[in-house]
DOTORMAR-218039 format. One record per residue (C-alpha): residue number from 1; residue in three letters; x, y, z. Coordinates in steps of 0.02 Angstrom, whole numbers, padded with zeros to 5 digits, always signed. Example, Ala and Ser with C-alpha at 12.3 -4.5 7.8 and 13.67 -1.06 7.14 Angstrom:
BEGIN
 resi resn     xx     yy     zz
    1  ALA +00615 -00225 +00390
    2  SER +00684 -00053 +00357
***
This chain:
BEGIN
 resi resn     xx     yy     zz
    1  UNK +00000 +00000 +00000
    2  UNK +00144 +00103 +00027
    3  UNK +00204 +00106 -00133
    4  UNK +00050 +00146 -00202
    5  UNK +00010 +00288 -00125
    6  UNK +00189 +00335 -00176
    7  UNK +00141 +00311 -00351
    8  UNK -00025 +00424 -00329
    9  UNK +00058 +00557 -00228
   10  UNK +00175 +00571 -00374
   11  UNK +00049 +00568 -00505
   12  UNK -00051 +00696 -00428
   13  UNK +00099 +00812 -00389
   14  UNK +00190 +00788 -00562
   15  UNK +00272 +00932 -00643
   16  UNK +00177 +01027 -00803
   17  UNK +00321 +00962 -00903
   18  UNK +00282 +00799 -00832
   19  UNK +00089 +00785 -00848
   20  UNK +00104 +00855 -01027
   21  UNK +00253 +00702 -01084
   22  UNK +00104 +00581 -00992
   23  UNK -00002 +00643 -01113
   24  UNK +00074 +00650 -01251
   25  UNK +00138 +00455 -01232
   26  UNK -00064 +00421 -01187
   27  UNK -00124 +00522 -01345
   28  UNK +00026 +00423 -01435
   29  UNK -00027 +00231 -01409
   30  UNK -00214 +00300 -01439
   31  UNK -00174 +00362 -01614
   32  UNK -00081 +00168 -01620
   33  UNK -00223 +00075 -01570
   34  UNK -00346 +00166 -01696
   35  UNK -00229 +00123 -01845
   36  UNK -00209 -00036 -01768
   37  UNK -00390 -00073 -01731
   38  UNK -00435 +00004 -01910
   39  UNK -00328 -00100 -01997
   40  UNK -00372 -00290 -01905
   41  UNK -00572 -00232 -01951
   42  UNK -00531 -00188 -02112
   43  UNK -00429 -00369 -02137
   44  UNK -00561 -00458 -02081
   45  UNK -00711 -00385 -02169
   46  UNK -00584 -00410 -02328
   47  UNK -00575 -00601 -02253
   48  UNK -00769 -00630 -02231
   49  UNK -00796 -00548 -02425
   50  UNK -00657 -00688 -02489
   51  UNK -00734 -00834 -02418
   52  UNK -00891 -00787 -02526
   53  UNK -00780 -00835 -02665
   54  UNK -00820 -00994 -02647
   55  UNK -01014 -00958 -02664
   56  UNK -01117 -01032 -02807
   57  UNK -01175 -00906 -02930
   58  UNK -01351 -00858 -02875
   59  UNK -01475 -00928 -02992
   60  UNK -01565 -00756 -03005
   61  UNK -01404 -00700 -03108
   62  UNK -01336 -00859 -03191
   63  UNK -01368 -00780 -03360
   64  UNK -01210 -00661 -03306
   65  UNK -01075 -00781 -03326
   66  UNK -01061 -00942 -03403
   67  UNK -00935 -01075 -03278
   68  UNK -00788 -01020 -03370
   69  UNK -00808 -00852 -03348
   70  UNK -00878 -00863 -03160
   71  UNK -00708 -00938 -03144
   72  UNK -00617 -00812 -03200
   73  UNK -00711 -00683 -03119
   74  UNK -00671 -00779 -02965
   75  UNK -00488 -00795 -03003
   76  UNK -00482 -00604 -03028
   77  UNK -00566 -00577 -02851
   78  UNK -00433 -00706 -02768
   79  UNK -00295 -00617 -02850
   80  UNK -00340 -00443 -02782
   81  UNK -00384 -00493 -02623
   82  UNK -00207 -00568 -02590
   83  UNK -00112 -00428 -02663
   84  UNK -00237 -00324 -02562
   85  UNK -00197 -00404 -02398
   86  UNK -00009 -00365 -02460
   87  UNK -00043 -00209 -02497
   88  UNK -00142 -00144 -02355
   89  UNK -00018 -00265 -02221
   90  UNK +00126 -00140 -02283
   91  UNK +00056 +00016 -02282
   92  UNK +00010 -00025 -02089
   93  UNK +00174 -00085 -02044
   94  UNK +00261 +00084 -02139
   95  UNK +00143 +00193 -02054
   96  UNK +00165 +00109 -01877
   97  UNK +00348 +00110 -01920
   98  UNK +00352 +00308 -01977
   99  UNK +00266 +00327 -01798
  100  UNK +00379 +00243 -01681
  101  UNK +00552 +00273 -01751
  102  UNK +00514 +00473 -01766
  103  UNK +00475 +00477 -01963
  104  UNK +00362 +00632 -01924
  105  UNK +00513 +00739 -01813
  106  UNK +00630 +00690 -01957
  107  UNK +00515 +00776 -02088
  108  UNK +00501 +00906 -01974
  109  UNK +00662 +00933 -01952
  110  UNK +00685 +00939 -02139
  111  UNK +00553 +01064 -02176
  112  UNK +00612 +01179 -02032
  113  UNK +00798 +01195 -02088
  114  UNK +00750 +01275 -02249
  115  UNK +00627 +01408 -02174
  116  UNK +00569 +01477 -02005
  117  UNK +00402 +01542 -02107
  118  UNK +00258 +01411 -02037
  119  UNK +00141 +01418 -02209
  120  UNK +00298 +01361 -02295
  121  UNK +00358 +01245 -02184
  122  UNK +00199 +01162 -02181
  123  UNK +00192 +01137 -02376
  124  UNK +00359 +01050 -02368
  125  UNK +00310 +00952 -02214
  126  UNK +00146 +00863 -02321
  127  UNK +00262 +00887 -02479
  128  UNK +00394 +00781 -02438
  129  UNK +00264 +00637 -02349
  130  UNK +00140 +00629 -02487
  131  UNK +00258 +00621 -02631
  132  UNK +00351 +00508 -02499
  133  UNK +00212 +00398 -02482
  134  UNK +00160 +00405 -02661
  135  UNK +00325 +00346 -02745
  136  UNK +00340 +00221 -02602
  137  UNK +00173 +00132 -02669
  138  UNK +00197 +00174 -02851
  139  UNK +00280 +00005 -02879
  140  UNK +00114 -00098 -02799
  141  UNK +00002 +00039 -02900
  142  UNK +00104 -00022 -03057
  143  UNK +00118 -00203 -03052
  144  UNK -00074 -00210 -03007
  145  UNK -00108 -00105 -03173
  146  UNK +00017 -00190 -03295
  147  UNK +00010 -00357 -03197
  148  UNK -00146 -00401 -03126
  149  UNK -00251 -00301 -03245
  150  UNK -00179 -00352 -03384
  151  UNK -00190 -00531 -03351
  152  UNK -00382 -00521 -03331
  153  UNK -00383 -00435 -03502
  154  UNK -00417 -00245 -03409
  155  UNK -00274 -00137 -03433
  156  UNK -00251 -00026 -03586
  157  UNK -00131 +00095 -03516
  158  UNK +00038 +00122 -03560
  159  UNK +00190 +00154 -03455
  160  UNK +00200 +00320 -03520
  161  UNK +00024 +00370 -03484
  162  UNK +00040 +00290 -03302
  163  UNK +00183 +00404 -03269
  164  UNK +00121 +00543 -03342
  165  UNK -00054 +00538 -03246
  166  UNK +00062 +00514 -03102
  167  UNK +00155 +00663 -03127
  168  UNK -00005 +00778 -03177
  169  UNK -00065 +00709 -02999
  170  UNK +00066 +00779 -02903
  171  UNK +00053 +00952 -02989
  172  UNK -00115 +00970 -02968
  173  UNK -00103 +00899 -02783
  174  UNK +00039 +01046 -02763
  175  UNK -00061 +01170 -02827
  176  UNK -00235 +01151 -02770
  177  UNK -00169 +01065 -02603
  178  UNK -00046 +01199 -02582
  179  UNK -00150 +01316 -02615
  180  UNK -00307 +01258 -02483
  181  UNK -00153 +01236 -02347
  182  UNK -00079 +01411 -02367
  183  UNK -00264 +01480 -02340
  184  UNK -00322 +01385 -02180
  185  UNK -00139 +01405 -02118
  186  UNK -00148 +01616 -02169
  187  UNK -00310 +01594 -02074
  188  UNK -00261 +01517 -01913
  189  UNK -00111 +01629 -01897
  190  UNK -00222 +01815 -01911
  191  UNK -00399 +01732 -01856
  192  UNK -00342 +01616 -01702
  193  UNK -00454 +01496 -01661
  194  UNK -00594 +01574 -01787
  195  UNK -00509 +01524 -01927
  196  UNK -00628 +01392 -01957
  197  UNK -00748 +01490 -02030
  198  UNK -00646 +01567 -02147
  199  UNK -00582 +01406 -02218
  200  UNK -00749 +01338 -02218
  201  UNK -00804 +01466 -02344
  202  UNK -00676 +01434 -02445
  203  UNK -00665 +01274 -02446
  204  UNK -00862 +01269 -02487
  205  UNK -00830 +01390 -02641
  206  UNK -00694 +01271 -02699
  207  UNK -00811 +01136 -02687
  208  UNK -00950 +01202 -02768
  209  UNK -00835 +01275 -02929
  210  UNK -00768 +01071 -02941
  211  UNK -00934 +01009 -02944
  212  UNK -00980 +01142 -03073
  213  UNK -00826 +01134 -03188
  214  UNK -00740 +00973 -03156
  215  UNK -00777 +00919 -03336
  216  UNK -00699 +01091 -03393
  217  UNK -00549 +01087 -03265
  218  UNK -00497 +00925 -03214
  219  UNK -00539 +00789 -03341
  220  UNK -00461 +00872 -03506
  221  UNK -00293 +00860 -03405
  222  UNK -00320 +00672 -03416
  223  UNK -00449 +00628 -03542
  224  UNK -00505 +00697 -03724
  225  UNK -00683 +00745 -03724
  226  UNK -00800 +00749 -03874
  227  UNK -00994 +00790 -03885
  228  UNK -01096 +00638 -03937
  229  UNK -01085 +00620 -04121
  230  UNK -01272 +00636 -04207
  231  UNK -01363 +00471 -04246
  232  UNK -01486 +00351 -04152
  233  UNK -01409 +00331 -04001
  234  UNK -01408 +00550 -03981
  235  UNK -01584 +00538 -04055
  236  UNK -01670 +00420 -03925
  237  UNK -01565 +00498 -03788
  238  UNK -01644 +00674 -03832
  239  UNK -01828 +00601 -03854
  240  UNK -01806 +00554 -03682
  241  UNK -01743 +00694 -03602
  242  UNK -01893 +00780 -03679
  243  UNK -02002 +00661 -03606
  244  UNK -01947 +00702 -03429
  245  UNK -01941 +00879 -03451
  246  UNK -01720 +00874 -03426
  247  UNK -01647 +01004 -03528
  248  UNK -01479 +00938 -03585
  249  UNK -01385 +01002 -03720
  250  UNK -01216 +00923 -03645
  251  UNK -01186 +00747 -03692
  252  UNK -00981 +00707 -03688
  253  UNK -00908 +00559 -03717
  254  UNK -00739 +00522 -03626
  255  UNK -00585 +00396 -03708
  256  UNK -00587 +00314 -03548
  257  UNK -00543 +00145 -03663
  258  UNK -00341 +00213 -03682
  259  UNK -00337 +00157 -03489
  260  UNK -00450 +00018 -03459
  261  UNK -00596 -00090 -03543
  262  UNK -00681 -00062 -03396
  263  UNK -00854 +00072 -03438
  264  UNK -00935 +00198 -03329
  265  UNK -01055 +00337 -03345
  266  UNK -01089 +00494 -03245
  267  UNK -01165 +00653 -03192
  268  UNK -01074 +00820 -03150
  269  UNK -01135 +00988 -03146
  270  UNK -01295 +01081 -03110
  271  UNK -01405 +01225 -03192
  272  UNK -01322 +01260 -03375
  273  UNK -01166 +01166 -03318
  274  UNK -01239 +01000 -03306
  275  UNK -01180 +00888 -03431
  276  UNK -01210 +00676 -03436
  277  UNK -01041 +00582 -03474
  278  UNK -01029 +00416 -03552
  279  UNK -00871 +00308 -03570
  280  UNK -00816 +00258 -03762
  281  UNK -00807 +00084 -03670
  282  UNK -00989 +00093 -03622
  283  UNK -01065 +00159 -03795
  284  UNK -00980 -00005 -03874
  285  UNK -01017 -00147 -03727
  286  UNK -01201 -00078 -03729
  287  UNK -01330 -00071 -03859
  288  UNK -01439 +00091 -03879
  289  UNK -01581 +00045 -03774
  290  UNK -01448 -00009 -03627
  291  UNK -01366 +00150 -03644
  292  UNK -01537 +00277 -03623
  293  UNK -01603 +00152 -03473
  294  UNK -01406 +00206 -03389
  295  UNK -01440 +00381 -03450
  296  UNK -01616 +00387 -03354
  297  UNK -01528 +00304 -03201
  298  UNK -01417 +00475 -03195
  299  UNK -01557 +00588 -03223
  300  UNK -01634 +00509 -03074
  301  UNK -01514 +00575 -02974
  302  UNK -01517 +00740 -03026
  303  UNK -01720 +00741 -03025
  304  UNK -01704 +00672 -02856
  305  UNK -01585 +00806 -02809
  306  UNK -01456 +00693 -02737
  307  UNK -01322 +00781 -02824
  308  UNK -01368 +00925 -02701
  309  UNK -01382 +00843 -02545
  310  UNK -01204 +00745 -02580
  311  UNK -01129 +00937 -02615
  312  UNK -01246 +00995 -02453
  313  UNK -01183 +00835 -02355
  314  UNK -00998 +00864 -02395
  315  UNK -00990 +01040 -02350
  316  UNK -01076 +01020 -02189
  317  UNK -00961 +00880 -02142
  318  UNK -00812 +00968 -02163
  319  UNK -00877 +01137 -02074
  320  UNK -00908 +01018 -01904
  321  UNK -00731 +00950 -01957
  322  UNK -00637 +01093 -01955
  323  UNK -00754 +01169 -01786
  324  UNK -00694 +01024 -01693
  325  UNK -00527 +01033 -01749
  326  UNK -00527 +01216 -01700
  327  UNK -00559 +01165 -01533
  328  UNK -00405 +01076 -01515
  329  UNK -00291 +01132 -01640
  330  UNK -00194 +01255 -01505
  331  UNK -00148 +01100 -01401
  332  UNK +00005 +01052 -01392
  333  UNK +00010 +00860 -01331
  334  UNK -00098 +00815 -01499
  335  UNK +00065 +00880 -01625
  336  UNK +00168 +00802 -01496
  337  UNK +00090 +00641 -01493
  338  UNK +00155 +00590 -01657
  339  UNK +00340 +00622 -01608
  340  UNK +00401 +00791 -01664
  341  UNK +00487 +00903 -01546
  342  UNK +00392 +01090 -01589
  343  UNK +00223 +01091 -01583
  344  UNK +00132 +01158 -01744
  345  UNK -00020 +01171 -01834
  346  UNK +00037 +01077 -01969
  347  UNK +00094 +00913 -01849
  348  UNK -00068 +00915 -01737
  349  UNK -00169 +00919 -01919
  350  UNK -00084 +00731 -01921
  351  UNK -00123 +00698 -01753
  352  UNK -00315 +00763 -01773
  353  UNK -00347 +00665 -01928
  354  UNK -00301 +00494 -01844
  355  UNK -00366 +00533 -01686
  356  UNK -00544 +00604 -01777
  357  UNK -00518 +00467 -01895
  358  UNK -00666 +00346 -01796
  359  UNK -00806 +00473 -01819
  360  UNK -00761 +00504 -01983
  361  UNK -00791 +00323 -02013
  362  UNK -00964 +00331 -01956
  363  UNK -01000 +00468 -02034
  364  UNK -00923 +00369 -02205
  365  UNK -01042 +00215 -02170
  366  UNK -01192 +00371 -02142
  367  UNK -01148 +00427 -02311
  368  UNK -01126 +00265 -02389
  369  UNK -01307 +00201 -02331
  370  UNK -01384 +00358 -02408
  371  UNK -01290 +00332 -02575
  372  UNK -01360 +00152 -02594
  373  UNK -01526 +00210 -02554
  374  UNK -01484 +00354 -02691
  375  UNK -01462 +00220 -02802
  376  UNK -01620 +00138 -02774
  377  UNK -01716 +00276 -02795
  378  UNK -01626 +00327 -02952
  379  UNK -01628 +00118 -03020
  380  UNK -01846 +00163 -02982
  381  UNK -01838 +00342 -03075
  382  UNK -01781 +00246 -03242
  383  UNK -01889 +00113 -03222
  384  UNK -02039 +00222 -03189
  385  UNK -01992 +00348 -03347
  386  UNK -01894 +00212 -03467
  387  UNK -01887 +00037 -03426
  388  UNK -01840 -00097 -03327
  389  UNK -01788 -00228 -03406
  390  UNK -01634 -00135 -03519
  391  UNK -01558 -00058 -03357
  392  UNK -01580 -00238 -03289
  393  UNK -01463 -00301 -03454
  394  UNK -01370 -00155 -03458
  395  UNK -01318 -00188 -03267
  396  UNK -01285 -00370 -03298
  397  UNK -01167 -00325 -03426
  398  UNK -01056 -00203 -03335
  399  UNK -01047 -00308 -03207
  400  UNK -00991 -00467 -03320
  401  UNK -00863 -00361 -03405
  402  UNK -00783 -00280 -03225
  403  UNK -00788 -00485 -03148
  404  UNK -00882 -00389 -03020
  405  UNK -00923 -00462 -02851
  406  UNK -01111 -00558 -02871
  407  UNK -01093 -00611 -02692
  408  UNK -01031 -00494 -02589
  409  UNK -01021 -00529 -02392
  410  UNK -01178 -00412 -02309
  411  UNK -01057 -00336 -02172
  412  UNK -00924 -00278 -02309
  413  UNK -01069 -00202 -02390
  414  UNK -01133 -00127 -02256
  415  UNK -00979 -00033 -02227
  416  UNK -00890 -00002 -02391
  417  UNK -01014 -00008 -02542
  418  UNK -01082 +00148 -02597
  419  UNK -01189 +00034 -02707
  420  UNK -01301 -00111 -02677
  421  UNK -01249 -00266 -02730
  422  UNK -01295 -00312 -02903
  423  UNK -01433 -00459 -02858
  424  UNK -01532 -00334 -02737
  425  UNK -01534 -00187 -02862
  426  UNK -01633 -00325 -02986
  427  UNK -01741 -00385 -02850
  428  UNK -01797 -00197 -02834
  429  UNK -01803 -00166 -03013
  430  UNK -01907 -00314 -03037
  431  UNK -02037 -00277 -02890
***
């Protein structure tokens, strides 16, 4: 008993110095056990979705894949999964790693012999780990593209164009990123703990001119856009805009076949800057009728105003975001806590993330729930104002030409897909 009430008496009387470096160790092996925690969850939900492998094909979609295929759709799931588990096993182990042996003071230390200035040490700080990070996992991102993908028939890329992208990538990262950074650093340093609000509204105006002009801005640095040619296929995609009262004088199609067979379409935009567009890859794996049920399935978005409430939804996430980190960005123990010596905004912006990392998660399953009710609603708008049954073909396809997942575990899609599984979306199309 003595000794204990040694221990307390010492606890209770410890030095500020002292009670901080508690702290800090206590903040330390919390930010360790969420990555830690995060990462076992996320292996086994990846484990429970591989043993469905092994499922038979349900007989409500055995017109998708003949046995041949089914096993090479199967194959192709086996393969990623392992190189997944490789992949995802490393990145833990480097970021544990980067954590314990003082990867974050090194950086620091870095960034601060070049400049006293805090905006710019903070860009080199992030500029040195994500460009770090990203040439550290270029060679996994590059065998699974010209390895993996290309076995399974995926893969049109080229070496050049995968470097290139890569390189375009960090510019833009640099320049937007650097950009957002410099502003809700300027912020902090002449509003204090206010500064929230001023980033908010700017980072609300950035997202609003993306979702407006990310056609325009972003995609020509990576992909050649042309407006549908005339024909048919423009013909029966205009009758049917008319029919639902959608004004749409922007149809683009994208050459998303110079990187992969894989097809996609999508919405972007609102008011006169909405525009519908279709991957090359989808116009030729679809026929015409295929392609206006898709179309519809995007309008039904748009008519169901999800487009808005996803904008809405993001911006008002990220305001409570950056409130809550206001509330604790002055405190020192959080920069500490991931191992640098000098507390700044830019380390405890590490430490926050990880730390706020768990409710960001729920939030992320929130969000994901809504989006596969979106889809629902969107799968019922182009059944209600087109048809069923070519959205139904047109869905079958896409998934036969991705090897998609028919049999997904329910507690993987409960807390990754932002889509239903292919089997319920025909059960509701066919109610």
């Amino acid at each position: 008993m003595k000794l204990k009430g040694k221990e307390l008496y010492s606890f209770l009387f410890l030095k500020p110095n002292q009670t901080n470096q508690m702290t800090n160790q206590v903040l330390f092996y919390i930010i360790i056990g969420i990555l830690t925690l995060q990462f076992f969850i996320d292996t086994f939900l990846d484990y429970l979705n591989a043993k469905q492998y092994k499922n038979m094909l349900p007989i409500e979609l055995s017109d998708v894949f003949d046995a041949e295929e089914y096993q090479k759709s199967q194959d192709y799931k086996k393969t990623n999964y392992r190189f997944g588990l490789l992949t995802s096993t490393f990145s833990f182990v480097l970021t544990i790693s980067f954590l314990i042996f003082g990867g974050f003071e090194w950086v620091d230390t870095i960034a601060r012999s070049v400049t006293n200035n805090p905006i710019p040490i903070a860009l080199i700080f992030f500029g040195i780990i994500m460009i770090g990070s990203d040439l550290i996992t270029t060679p996994f991102s590059y065998y699974s593209t010209f390895v993996i993908e290309e076995k399974f028939g995926f893969n049109k890329s080229t070496k050049k164009l995968f470097f290139l992208d890569k390189i375009k990538g960090w510019f833009m990262m640099a320049i937007l990123g650097g950009a957002i950074l410099t502003l809700i650093i300027w912020f902090y340093e002449w509003a204090g703990s206010n500064f929230w609000i001023y980033a908010w509204t700017v980072i609300a105006v950035i997202s609003l001119i993306m979702n407006l002009f990310y056609s325009k801005l972003i995609v020509p640095l990576f992909n050649k856009q042309s407006p549908l040619a005339d024909g048919t296929l423009k013909t029966k995609i205009e009758n049917y805009t008319q029919k639902v009262g959608f004004e749409l004088k922007n149809i683009f199609v994208i050459d998303g076949s110079k990187r992969s067979t894989k097809a996609n379409a999508y919405f972007s935009g609102f008011g006169k800057e909405k525009r519908v567009t279709l991957y090359d890859t989808l116009i030729h794996d679809l026929n015409e009728e295929e392609i206006v049920a898709v179309l519809a399935h995007e309008v039904g978005h748009y008519k169901r105003k999800h487009i808005i409430f996803n904008l809405v939804a993001s911006i008002v996430l990220m305001g409570i975001t950056l409130f809550v980190l206001s509330l604790f960005i002055k405190t020192p123990e959080i920069s500490l806590a991931i191992g640098v010596s000098q507390p700044s905004f830019h380390a405890a912006l590490i430490g926050f993330g990880i730390l706020y990392s768990p409710i960001s998660d729920i939030t992320s399953l929130i969000m994901n729930y809504m989006s596969r009710k979106f889809e629902y609603e969107a799968d019922d708008y182009a059944k209600n104002t087109y048809e069923a049954t070519p959205l139904i073909a047109s869905l079958k396809k896409l998934s036969k030409n991705s090897l998609s997942n028919l049999t997904p575990h329910p507690a993987y899609v409960f807390m990754h897909y932002s889509h239903p599984p292919l089997i319920d979306r025909i059960k509701n199309l066919k109610a």
